[in-house]
C-alpha positions as CSV (number, residue, x, y, z in Angstrom):
1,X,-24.5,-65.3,36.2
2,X,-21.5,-63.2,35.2
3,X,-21.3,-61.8,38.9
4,X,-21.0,-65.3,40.0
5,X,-18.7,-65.9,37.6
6,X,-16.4,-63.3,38.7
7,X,-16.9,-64.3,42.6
8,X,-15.8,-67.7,41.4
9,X,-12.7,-66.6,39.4
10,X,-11.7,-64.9,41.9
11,X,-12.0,-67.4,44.6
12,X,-9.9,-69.7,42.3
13,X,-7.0,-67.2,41.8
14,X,-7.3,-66.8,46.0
15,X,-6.4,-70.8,46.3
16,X,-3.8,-71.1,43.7
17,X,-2.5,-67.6,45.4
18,X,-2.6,-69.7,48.4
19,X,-1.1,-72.9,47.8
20,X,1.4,-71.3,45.9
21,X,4.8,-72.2,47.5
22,X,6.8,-69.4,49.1
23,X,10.0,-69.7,48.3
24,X,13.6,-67.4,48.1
25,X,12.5,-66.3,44.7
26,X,8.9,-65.0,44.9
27,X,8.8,-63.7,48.4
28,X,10.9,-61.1,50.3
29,X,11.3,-63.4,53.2
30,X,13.8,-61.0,54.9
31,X,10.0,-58.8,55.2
32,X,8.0,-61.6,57.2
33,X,6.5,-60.0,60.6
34,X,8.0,-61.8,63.7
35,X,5.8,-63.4,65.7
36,X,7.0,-61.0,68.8
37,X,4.8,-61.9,72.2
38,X,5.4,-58.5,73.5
39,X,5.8,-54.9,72.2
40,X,8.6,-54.5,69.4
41,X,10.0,-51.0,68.0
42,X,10.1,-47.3,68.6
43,X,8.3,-46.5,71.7
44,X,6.4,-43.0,70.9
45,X,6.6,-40.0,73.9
46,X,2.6,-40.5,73.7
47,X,2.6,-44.0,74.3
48,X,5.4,-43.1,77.2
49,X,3.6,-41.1,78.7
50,X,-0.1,-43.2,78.6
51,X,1.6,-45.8,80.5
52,X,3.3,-43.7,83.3
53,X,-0.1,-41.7,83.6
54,X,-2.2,-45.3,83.7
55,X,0.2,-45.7,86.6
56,X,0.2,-42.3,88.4
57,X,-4.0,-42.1,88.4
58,X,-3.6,-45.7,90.0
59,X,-1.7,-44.9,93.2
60,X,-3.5,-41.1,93.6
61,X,-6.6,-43.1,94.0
62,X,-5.2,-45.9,96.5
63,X,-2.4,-43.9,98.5
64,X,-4.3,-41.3,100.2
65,X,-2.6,-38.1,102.0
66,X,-4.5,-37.7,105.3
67,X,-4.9,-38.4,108.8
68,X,-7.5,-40.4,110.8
69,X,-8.8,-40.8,114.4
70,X,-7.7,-45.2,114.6
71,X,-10.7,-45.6,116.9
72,X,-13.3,-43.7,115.1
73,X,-12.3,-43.6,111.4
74,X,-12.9,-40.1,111.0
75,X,-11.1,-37.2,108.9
76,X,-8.4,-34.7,111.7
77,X,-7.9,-32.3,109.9
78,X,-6.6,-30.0,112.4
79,X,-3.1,-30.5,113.7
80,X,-4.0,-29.7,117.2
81,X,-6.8,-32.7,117.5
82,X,-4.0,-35.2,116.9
83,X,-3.5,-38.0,119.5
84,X,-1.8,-41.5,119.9
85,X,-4.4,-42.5,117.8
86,X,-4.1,-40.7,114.9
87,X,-3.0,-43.2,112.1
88,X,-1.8,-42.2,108.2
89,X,-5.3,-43.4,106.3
90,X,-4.4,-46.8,105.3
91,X,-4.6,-46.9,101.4
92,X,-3.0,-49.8,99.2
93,X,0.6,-49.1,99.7
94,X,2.0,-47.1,102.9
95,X,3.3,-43.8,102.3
96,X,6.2,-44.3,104.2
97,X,7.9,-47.3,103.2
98,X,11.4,-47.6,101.3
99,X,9.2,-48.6,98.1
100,X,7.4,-45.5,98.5
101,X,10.5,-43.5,98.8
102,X,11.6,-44.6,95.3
103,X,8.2,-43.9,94.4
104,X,8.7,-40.5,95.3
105,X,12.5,-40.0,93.8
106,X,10.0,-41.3,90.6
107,X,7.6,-39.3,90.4
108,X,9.8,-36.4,91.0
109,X,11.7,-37.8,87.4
110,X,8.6,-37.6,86.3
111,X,7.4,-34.3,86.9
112,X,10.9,-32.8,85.9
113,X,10.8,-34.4,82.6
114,X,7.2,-33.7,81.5
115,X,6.3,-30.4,83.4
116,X,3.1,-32.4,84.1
117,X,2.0,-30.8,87.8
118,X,-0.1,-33.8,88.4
119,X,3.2,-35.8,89.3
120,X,4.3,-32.9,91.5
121,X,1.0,-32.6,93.4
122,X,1.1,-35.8,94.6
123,X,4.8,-35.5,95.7
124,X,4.4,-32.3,97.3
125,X,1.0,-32.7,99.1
126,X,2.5,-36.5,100.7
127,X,5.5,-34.2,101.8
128,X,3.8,-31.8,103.3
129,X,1.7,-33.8,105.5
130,X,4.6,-35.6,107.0
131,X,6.2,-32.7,107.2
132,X,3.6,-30.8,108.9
133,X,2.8,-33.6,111.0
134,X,6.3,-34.7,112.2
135,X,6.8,-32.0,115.3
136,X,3.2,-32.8,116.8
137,X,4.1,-36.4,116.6
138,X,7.6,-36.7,117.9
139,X,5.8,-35.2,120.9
140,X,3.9,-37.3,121.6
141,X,6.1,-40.2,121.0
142,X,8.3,-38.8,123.3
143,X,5.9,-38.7,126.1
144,X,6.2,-42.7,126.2
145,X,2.8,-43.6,124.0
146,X,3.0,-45.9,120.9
147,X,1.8,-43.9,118.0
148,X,0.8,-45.5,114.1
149,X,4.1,-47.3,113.2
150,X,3.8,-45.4,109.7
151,X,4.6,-42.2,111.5
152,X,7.1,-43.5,113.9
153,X,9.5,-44.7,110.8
154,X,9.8,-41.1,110.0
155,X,10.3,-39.5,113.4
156,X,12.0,-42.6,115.3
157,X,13.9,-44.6,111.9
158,X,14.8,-48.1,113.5
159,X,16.5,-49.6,109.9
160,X,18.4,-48.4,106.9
161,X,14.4,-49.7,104.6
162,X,12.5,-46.9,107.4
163,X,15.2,-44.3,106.2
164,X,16.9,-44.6,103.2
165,X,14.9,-44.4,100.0
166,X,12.3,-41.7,101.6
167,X,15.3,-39.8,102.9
168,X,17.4,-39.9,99.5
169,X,13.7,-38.4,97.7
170,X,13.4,-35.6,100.0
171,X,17.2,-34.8,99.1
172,X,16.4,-34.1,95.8
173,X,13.0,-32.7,96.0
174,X,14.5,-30.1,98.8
175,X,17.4,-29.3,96.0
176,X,14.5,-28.6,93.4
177,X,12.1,-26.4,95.4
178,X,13.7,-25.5,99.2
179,X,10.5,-23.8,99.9
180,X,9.0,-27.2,101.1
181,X,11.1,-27.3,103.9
182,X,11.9,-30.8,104.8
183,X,15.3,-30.3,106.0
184,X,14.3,-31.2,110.1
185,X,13.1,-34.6,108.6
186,X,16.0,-35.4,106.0
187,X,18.3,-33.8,108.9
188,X,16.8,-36.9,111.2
189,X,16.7,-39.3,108.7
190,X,20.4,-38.8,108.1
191,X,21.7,-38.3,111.5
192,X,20.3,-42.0,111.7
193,X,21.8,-43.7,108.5
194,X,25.1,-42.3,109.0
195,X,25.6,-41.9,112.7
196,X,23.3,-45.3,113.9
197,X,22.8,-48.2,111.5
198,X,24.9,-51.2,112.0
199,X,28.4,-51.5,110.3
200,X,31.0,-54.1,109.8
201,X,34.1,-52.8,111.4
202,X,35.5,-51.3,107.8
203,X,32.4,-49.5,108.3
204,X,30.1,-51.1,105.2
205,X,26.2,-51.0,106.7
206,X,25.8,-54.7,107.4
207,X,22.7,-56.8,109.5
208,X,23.3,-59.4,111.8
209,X,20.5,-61.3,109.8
210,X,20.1,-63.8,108.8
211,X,23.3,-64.5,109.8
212,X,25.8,-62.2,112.0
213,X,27.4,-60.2,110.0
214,X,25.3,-60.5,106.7
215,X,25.8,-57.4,104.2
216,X,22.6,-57.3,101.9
217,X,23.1,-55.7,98.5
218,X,19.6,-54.5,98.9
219,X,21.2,-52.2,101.7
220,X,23.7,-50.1,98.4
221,X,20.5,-48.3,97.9
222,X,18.4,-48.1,101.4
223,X,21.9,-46.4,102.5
224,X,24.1,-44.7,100.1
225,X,22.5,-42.4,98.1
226,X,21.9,-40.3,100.7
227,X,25.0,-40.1,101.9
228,X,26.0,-39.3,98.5
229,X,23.2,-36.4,98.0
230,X,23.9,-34.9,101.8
231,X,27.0,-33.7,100.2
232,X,25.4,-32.2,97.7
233,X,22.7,-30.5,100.1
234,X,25.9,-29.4,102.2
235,X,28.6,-28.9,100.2
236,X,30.6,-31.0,103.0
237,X,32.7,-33.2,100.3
238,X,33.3,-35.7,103.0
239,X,30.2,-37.2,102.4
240,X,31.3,-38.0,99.0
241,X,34.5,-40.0,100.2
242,X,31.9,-42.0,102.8
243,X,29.9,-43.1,99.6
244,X,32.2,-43.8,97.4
245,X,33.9,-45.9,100.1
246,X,31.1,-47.7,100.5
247,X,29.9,-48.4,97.1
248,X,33.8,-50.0,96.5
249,X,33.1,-51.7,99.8
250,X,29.9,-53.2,98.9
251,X,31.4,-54.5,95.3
252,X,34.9,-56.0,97.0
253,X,31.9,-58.2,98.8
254,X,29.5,-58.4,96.7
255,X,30.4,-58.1,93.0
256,X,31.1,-61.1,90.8
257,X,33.5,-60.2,88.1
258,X,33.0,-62.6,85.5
259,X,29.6,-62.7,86.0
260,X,29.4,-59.0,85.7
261,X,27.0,-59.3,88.6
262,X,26.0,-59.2,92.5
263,X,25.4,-61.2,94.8
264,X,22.4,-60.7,96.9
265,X,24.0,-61.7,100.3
266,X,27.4,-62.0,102.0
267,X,27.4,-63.8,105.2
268,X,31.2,-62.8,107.2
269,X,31.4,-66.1,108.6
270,X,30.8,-68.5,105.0
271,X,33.3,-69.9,102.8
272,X,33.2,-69.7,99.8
273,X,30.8,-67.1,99.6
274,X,27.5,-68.6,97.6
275,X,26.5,-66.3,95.0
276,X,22.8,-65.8,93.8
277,X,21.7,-63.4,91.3
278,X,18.8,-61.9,92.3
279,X,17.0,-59.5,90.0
280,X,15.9,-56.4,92.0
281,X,18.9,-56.8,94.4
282,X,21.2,-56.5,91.3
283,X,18.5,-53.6,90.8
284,X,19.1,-52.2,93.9
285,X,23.2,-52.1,93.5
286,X,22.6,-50.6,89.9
287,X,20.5,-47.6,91.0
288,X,22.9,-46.9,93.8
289,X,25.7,-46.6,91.2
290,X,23.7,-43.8,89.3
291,X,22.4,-42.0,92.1
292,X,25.7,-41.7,93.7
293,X,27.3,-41.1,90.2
294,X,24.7,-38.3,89.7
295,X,25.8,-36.9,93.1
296,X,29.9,-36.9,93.1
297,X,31.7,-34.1,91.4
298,X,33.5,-34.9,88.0
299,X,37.2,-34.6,89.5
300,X,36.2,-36.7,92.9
301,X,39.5,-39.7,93.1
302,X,36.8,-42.9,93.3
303,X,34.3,-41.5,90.3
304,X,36.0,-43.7,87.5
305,X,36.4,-46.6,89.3
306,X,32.6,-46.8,90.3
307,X,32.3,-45.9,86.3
308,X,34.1,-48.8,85.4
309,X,32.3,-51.2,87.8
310,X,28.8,-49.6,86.5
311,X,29.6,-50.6,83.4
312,X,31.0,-53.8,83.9
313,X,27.6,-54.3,85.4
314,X,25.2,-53.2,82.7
315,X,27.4,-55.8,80.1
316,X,26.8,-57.8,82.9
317,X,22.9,-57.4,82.6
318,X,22.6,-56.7,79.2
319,X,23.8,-60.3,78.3
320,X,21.0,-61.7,80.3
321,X,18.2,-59.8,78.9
322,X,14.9,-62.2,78.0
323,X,13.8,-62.2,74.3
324,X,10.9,-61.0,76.2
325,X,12.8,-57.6,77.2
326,X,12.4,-58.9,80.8
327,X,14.8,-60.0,83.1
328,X,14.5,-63.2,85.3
329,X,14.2,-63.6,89.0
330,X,17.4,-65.1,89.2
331,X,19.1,-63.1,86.4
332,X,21.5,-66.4,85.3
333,X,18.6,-68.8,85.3
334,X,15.9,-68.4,82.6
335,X,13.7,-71.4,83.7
336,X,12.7,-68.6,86.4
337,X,9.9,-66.1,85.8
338,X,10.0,-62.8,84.5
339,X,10.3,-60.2,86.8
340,X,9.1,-56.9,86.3
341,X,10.7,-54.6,88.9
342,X,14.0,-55.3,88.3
343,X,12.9,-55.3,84.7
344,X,12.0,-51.8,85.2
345,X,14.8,-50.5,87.4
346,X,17.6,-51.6,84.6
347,X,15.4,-49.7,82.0
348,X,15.7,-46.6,84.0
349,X,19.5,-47.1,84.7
350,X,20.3,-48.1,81.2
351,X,18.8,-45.0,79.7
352,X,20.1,-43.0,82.7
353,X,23.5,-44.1,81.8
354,X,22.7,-43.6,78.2
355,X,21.6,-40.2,78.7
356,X,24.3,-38.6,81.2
357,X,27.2,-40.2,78.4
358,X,28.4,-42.8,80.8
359,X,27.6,-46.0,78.1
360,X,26.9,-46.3,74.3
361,X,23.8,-45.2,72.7
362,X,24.3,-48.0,69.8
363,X,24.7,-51.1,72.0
364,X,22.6,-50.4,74.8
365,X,19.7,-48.7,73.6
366,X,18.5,-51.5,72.2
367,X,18.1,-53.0,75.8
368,X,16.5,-50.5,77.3
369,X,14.0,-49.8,74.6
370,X,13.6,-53.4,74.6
371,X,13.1,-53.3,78.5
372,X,10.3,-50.6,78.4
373,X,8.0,-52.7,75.7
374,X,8.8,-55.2,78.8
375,X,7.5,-52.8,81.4
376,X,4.5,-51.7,79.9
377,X,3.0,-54.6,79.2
378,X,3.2,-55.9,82.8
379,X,1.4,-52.7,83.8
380,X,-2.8,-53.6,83.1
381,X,-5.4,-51.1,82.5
382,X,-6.1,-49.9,86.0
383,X,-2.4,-48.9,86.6
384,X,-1.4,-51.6,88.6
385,X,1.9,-53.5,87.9
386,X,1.8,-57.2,87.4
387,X,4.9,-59.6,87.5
388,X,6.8,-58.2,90.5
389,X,8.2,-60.5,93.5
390,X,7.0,-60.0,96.7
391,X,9.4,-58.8,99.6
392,X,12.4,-61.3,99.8
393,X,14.6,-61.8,102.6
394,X,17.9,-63.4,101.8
395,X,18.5,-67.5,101.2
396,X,20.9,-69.4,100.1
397,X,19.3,-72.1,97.6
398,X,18.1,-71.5,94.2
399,X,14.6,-72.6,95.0
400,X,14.1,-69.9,97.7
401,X,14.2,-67.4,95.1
402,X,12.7,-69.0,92.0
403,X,8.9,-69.4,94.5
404,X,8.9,-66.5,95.7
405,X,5.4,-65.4,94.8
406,X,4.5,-62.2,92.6
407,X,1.6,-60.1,93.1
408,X,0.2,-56.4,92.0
409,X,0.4,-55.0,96.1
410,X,4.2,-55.6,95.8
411,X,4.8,-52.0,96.5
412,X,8.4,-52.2,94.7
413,X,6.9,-52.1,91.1
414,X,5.4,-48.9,91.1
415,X,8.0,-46.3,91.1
416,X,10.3,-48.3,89.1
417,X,8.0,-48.0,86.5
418,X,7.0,-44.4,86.7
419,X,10.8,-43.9,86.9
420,X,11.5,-46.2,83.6
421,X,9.1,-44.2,81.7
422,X,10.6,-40.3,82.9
423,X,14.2,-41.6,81.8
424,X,12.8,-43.1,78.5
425,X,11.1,-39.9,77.6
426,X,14.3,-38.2,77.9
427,X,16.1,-40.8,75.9
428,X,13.6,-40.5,73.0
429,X,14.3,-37.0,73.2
430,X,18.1,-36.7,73.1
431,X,18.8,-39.7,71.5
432,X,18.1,-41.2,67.2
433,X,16.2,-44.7,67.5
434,X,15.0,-45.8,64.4
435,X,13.3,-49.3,62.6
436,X,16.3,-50.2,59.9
437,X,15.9,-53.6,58.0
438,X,13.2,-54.8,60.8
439,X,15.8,-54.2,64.1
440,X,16.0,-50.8,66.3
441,X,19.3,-49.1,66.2
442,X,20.6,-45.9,67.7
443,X,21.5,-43.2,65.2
444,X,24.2,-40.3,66.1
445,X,22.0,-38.2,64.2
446,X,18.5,-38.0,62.7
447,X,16.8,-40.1,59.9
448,X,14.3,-39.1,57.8
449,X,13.5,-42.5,56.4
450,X,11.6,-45.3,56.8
451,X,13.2,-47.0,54.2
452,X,16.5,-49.7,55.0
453,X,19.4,-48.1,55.6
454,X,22.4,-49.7,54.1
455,X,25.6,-46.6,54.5
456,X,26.4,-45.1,57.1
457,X,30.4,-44.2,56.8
458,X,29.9,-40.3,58.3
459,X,26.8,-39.9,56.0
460,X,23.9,-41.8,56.4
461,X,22.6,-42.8,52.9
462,X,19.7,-45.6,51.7
């Protein structure tokens, strides 16, 4: 009897405990948990990490590095027994795409800022097979036969998307180890981005689709950055003049001032020039600014300028951030779907910028820490990315763009992401985020606290 008696005391002080009203007097309401949907807080280097890794052990398994006979599906192993039809063995994503080239210049990141040799492994061994397999090949292209289309984008580049990205990857990865030797393949992929793709006559790379004359903002990074990085493989400096040139070029077209964003396409022959703000082409023009930024000296004429227009862009971006953390398709129309790739690309470039000094640590690292909880939800338990648009051409109506389907064999989420998480690693590392009064903020310095902080005039106090 007493034990039931207790049970049912205790059971009455639970309801009046609960029907008690909460009110500005008896409850700390400033306290209550938000009801986020996604991630909220201080990423940890561990949780980092787990996500790029989920993500790396994913594409291992579904890119593979070797060569087989088209006809009878078996291994060649030796580079003597390769023929016309010898074909790249066709995994999920195709080793030499533009995606994959980012996916490269990502994993790279990677490796250099974890020292994990599973990232480099998987660049290096992909290198060396096209590398090794490049002079047998042009061969026999040259001899008139068709060979696996894979192969011919790196021996016979028809299109800035054959050359650019892959090109601008094995830039940097020859700068970081030259013992790889890929300087007859970057020397070819170059020779046709700078010497063979279509131009307007002020020389920015241009298409004559969809429309004659059409520059594509897409076309910033399948084409500059590697201009930008052959002057750094060279030490000619007129290769940072020609991207720098072109970057300006690109944002005279392209760049919306008081929008703070780009437009996706610019058709010579329209007026006035339609502007819609795709997310990964606003991606595409942001990227190109930090790559080409990483590239130029300090004392080149056109650095500040493209300073100044990168970070007129990220308040640009950073005012159309989700509450989410993602980004929308269109970026100025939130009725359309969260998109994770460009989602991921701005994360990178915001704690890029963050890192090298180029914007503020206190108003932007918010949004990019914001971003990455973003990110890693979109990626699922086998690695693969989720939420990320399909290849787009270019259109001219809202609706073209807000359909575009999404799926996880959209190649252009995966090194964005692995990419995101290297640069967020390094941010965590150089930088002070910390939980005060329920909200991340960047510190100058670190905080040993978890308690609210409610000074900081030099001296942080709480």
């Amino acid at each position: 009897m007493k034990r039931t008696a207790i049970i049912l005391s205790l059971l009455l002080c639970a309801v009046v405990f609960c029907t008690a009203q909460v009110n500005d007097s008896n409850t700390p309401l400033h306290l209550m948990k938000p009801d986020y949907r996604l991630g909220y807080g201080i990423s940890t280097p561990q949780e980092v990490k787990a996500t790029m890794d989920r993500v790396l052990r994913y594409i291992a398994a579904v890119t593979p590095a070797r060569l087989v006979d088209g006809k009878t599906k078996k291994a060649v192993t030796n580079m003597a027994d390769i023929t016309a039809d010898t074909k790249l063995e066709q995994g999920d994503f195709r080793l030499t795409s533009y995606e994959w080239g980012v996916t490269y210049s990502a994993v790279l990141a990677a490796y250099e800022a974890t020292g994990d040799t599973a990232y480099r492994a998987y660049l290096y061994d992909r290198f060396r097979l096209l590398r090794d397999i490049a002079p047998r090949f042009r061969q026999i292209y040259q001899d008139d036969k068709r060979i696996d289309g894979n192969i011919r984008r790196v021996i016979d580049p028809h299109a800035l998307d054959d050359a650019g990205a892959i090109c601008s990857s094995m830039i940097k990865t020859e700068l970081a180890d030259p013992s790889l030797q890929l300087r007859p393949l970057i020397d070819s992929y170059a020779s046709f981005i700078i010497n063979k793709e279509y131009r307007l006559s002020d020389g920015t790379f241009a298409r004559t689709r969809p429309q004659y004359n059409t520059v594509w903002l897409d076309d910033m990074f399948m084409g500059i950055p590697t201009v930008a990085q052959m002057g750094r493989l060279t030490g000619d400096t007129h290769y940072y003049d020609e991207a720098a040139a072109l970057v300006l070029s690109f944002a005279s077209r392209m760049f919306v001032p008081e929008a703070g964003l780009f437009r996706h396409g610019w058709v010579e022959a329209m007026w006035p020039h339609p502007a819609f703000f795709w997310g990964r082409a606003n991606g595409w023009a942001i990227l190109t600014m930090c790559e080409v930024l990483d590239a130029l000296p300090a004392n080149h004429a056109q650095r500040e300028q493209i300073m100044e227009l990168l970070r007129a862009h990220v308040c640009g971006l950073a005012q159309r951030q989700g509450t989410n953390g993602f980004w929308h398709q269109l970026l100025d129309r939130p009725e359309t779907y969260e998109e994770t790739s460009c989602t991921a690309i701005y994360a990178y470039c915001l704690a890029h910028a963050i890192n090298q000094g180029w914007i503020d640590a206190l108003a932007f690292g918010p949004v990019a820490q914001l971003a990455w909880h973003a990110v890693e939800s979109a990626v699922n338990a086998k690695g693969q990315v989720e939420g990320v648009c399909v290849g787009t051409g270019m259109g001219f109506d809202p609706a073209f763009y807000a359909y575009r389907p999404t799926h996880v064999m959209a190649a252009h989420g995966y090194g964005p992401v692995i990419w995101a998480g290297a640069e967020m690693l390094k941010l965590l590392r150089q930088q002070h985020p910390k939980m005060n009064d329920s909200a991340v903020q960047f510190y100058p310095e670190e905080i040993n606290t978890n308690q609210p902080i409610f000074n900081v005039d030099g001296s942080t106090r709480f």
